[in-house]
C-alpha positions in Angstrom: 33.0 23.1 15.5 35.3 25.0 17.7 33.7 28.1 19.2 35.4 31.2 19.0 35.5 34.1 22.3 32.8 35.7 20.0 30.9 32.8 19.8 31.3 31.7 23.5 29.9 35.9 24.2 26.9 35.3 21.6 25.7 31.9 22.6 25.6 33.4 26.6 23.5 36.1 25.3 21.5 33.6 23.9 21.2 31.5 26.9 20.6 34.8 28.9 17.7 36.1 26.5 16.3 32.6 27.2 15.3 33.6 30.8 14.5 37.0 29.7 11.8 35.7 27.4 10.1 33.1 30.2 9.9 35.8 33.1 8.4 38.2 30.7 5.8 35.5 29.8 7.0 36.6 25.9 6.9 33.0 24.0 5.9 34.3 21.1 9.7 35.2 21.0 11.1 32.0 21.5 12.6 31.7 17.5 15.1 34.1 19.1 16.7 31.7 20.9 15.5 28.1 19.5 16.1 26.8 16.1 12.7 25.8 14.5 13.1 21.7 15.0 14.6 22.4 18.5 14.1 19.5 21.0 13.2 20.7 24.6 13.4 18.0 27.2 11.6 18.7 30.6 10.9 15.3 31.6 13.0 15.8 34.8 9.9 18.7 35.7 7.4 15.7 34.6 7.1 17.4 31.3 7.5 15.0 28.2 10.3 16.0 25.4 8.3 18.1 22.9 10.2 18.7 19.0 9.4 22.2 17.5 8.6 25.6 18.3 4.8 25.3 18.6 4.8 22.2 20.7 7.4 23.9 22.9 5.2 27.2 23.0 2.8 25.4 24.2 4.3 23.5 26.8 5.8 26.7 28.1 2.4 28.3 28.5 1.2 25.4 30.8 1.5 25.4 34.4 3.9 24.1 36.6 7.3 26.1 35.3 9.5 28.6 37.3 8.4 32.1 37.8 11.8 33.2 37.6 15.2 32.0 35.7 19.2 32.7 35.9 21.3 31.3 34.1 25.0 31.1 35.5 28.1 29.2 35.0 28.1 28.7 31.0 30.7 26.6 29.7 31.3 26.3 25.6 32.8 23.0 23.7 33.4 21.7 20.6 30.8 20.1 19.0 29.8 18.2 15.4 29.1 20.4 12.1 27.8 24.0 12.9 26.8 23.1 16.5 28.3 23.1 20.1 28.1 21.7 23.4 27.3 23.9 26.2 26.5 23.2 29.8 25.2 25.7 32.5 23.2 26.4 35.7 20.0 27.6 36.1 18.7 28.6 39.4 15.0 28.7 39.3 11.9 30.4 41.3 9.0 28.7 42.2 5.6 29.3 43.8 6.3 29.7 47.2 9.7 31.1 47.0 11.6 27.8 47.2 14.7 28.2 44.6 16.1 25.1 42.8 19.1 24.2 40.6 19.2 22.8 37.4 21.8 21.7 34.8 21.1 22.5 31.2 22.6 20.5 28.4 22.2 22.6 25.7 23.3 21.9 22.2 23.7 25.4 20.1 23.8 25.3 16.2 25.2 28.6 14.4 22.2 29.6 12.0 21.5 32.6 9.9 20.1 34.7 12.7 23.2 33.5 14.8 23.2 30.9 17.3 20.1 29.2 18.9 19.8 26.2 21.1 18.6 23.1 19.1 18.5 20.9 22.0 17.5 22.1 25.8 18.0 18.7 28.4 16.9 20.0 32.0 18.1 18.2 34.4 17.8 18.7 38.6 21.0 18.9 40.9 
């Protein structure tokens, strides 16, 4: 599908909730960004590619992940069917202080509770 302004505005807030969500350690809120049979692929972090909200839940609780995220540079494309293509930055806090950069290749499918990501890909720069 071809995504709309609207669209392009409501999948950022999606991406942007997303961060919101990790800092404030509130995974139990995840369904308000991820579909329920969303792939989430961390294997660039050493994490394997986990399918489904639970199995991301708990691979989210585990050690090892940012202490802080931002999301920046979100760009929008067509995709297949009710989904789209979107690829932005992250810029992430670790222990320590150090700050790294990540790509995320998202794929975002329209749902009844609006858009949420179906497919996360995290991959360094």
């Amino acid at each position: 599908m071809k995504p709309t302004n609207d669209d392009t505005i409501d999948i950022a807030r999606v991406l942007a909730l997303w961060g919101h969500i990790m800092d404030d350690h509130e995974l139990g809120r995840l369904g308000e960004v991820l579909t329920e049979d969303a792939v989430w692929d961390g294997s660039a972090f050493g994490f394997d590619p986990v399918v489904g909200l639970d199995a991301i839940t708990s691979v989210l609780s585990a050690d090892g992940h940012a202490r802080a995220h931002h999301t920046t540079n979100i760009v929008v494309s067509e995709g297949p069917d009710d989904e789209v293509r979107v690829r932005s930055k992250g810029l992430g806090i670790v222990d320590g202080g150090t700050v790294i950069s990540v790509v995320y290749a998202d794929e975002v499918r329209r749902t009844e509770d609006g858009w949420r990501i179906s497919r996360r890909a995290i991959h360094l720069t």
